[in-house]
N, C-alpha and C positions, 0 to 999 in steps of 0.2 A: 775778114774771114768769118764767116757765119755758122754758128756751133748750135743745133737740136740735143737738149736735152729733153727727150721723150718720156722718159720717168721719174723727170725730174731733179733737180740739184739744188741745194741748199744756198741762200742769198749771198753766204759769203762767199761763196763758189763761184757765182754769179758775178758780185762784185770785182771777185780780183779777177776773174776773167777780163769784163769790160773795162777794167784800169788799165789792159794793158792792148786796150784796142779791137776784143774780140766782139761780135755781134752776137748773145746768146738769146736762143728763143725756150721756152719753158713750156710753147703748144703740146701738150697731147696728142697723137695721132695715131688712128684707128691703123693696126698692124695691116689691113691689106691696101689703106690709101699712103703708107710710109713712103713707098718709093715716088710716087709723085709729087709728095710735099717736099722732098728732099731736092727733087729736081730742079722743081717752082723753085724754090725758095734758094738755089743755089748752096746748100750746104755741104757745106766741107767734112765739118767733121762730128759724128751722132755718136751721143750718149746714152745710155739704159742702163736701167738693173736686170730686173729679173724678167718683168711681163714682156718688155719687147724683143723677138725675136729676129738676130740680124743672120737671115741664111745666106745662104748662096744666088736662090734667086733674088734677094734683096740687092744684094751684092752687086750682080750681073746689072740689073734694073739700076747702079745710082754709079757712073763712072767718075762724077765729082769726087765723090766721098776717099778722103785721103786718112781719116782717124776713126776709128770705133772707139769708145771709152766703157768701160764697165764697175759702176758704181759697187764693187761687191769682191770678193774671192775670185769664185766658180764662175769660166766661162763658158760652160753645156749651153749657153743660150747664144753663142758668137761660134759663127762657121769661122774659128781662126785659121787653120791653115789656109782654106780655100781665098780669106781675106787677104792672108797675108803672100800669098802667090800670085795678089792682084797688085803687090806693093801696096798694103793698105796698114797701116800705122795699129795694132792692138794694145790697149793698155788696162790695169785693172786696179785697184786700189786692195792688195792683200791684206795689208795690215789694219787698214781702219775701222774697218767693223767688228773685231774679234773679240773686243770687250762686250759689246752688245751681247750679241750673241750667246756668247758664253753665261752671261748674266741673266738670259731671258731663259737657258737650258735650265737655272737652277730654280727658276721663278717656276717653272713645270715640276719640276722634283719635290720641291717644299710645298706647293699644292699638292699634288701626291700623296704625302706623306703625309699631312697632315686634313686630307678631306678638301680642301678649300674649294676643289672646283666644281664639288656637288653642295657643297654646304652652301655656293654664293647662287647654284639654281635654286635649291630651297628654303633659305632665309626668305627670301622675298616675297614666297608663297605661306609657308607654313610655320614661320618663325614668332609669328603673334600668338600662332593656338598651339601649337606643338612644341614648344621650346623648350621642355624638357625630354620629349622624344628625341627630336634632333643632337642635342648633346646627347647623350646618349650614343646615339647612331653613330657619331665621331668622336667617339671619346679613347679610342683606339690604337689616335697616330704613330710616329715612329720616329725617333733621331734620328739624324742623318749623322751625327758623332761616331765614332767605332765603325759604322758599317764601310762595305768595298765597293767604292764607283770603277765600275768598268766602263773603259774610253774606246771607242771605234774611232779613230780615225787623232792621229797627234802629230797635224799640222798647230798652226796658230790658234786656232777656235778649240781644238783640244787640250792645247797647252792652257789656255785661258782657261779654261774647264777645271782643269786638275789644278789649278792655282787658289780658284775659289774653292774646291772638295778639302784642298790640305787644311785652308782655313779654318774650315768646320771640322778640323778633326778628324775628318775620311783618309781608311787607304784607298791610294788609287793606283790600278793596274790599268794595258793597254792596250790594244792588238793594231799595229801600223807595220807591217813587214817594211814596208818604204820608209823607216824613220826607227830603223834598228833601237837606236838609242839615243838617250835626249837628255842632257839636263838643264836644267830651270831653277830660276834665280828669283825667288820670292819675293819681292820688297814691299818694305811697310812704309806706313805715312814719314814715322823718324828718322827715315835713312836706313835703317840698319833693314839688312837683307840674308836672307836662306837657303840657300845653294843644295835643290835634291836632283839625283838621279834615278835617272828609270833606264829599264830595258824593254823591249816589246816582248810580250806574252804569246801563245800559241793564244788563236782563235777560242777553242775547246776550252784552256784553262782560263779565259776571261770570260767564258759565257757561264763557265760553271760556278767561278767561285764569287761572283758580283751581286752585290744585294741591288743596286740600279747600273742601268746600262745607259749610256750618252753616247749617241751618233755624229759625231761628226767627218762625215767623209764626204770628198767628191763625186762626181754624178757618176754611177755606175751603169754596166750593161746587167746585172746580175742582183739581187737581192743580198746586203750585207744581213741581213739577217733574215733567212727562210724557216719555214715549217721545220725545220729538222734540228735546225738551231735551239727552238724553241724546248725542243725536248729536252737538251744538256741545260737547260741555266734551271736554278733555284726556284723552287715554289714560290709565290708571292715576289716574284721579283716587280720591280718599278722600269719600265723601258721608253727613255725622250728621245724625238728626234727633234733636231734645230735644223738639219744637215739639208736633207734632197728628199722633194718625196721619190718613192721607190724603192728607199735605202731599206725600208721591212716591207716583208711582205703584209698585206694591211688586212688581208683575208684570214689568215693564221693567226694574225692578230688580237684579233676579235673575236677568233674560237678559242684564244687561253685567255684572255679575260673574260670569255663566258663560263671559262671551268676552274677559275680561280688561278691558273697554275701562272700566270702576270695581274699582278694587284692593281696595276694602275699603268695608262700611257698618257704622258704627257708630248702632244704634236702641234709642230708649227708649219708642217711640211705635208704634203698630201699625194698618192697615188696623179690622183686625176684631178689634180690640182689645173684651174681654180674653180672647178666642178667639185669639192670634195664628196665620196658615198654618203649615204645616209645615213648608213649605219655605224659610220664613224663620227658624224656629227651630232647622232641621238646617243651614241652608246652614255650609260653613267658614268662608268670609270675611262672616262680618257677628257684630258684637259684639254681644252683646243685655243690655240691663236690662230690668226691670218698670217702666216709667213710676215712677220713683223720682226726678225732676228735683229738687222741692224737697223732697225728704224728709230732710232732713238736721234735728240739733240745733235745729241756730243759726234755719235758715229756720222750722223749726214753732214756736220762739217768739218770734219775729218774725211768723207768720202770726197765732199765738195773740193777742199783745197788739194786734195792729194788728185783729182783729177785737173785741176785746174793747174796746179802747178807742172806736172809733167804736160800738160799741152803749150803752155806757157818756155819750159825748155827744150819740147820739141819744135816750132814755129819761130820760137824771140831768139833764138839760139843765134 
């Protein structure tokens, strides 16, 4: 059986794949020549993350294909139902990228808060002649101790979230109508662990009372946080997404950090993603990644075996 990972998968993913007889290929292919290759090449069963998009024409276009795999959470990018009314196999790896993620949400925050993402454009430039202006200019920052992380969205990657915030000492509130209540069990390196509970917040009172705001939700029809939003939350607030772009509106965005009233965005996620605006990519105050949430070591072999092993029990079964 012949397995396309198109976005690729991690060696160990790879490996235990082909220990147990499967053909994996790791080509790249251009999303309008995918269905041909799939044909050619007889594949069974195609893997991706985020870039490759498996529609319905894809779908109709490869009658081999018995498995989709999806390196990641979020399926917005897999026509599943229409897949899976073809009898086509979907699978996703929920849990293994959630520490990324959530670790790369606070890598934006503490940049934030402490200047880092304008400070690292202008070291490089004016840091030999101006180096006591520059401090200066940052000398400003903010704990992240006492202050209240408001959580959008407390699946997995929000639970992760609010595990690192307690760390630091943060309150954290949440708005997930779909996850009424939650609690979470902290553990440390020496075993012993910390058992908190939460209840979910109205919208309102988590945009109002939060010194930063963290998105993590699934792909919406609707902006989780719009223009109007913006008006209830806190002067100088800090707002990251990890989550989708979409999830703000990026227009409104960038008119309250032109008028102070958001201090800082930290984005890994984009509108018009992988086009992002200019003006989000020039702005001063917004820290940017390339959607790199679980891109880390640990999470791609963690994505790799957790895909590998559920095709592994769906085919060796």
């Amino acid at each position: 059986m012949t397995i396309l990972a198109n976005d690729g998968i991690s060696a160990l993913g790879v490996s235990t794949l082909e220990s147990k007889g499967f053909n994996v290929l790791t080509t790249t292919v251009a999303q309008e020549q995918l269905p041909n290759y799939i044909n050619d090449k007889k594949i069974s069963a195609l893997l991706v993350r985020s870039a490759t998009k498996v529609t319905k024409e894809v779908i109709d276009q490869c009658p081999n294909l018995k498995l989709i795999g999806r390196g990641g959470i979020g399926l917005d990018n897999i026509d599943v139902s229409y897949a899976e009314k073809k009898g086509i196999k979907v699978i996703n790896t929920p849990e293994a990228s959630s520490s990324s993620v959530a670790e790369l949400a606070f890598a934006h925050l503490l940049s934030g808060v402490r200047f880092l993402y304008d400070a690292n454009r202008n070291m490089p430039l004016d840091g030999d002649r101006q180096f006591k202006k520059l401090k200066k200019d940052y000398a400003s920052g903010m704990e992240l101790r006492n202050k209240t992380l408001g959580i959008f969205g407390f699946g997995r990657i929000g639970q992760e979230t609010a595990k690192i915030a307690l760390g630091f000492g943060m309150k954290v509130i949440y708005f997930d109508p779909s996850v009424p209540e939650k609690s979470i069990t902290f553990s440390f390196f020496d075993e012993q662990s910390v058992k908190f509970n939460f209840e979910s917040r109205s919208k309102e009172e988590v945009l109002r009372n939060s010194d930063f705001i963290s998105i993590h939700v699934p792909a919406q029809k609707e902006y989780t946080i719009n223009k109007d939003d913006f008006k209830v939350m806190k002067n100088g607030v800090g707002i990251v997404n990890t989550a989708r772009g979409g999830a703000i509106d990026e227009v409104a965005l960038v008119t309250e950090l032109d008028n102070g009233k958001v201090s800082f965005a930290g984005l890994d996620v984009f509108e018009s993603e992988p086009t992002p605006e200019i003006r989000i990519l020039m702005h001063p105050n917004i820290s940017l990644s390339p959607h790199i949430g679980g891109s880390t070591i640990e999470a791609q072999n963690r994505i790799g075996m957790e895909l590998a092993t559920q095709i592994i029990d769906i085919f060796k079964a």
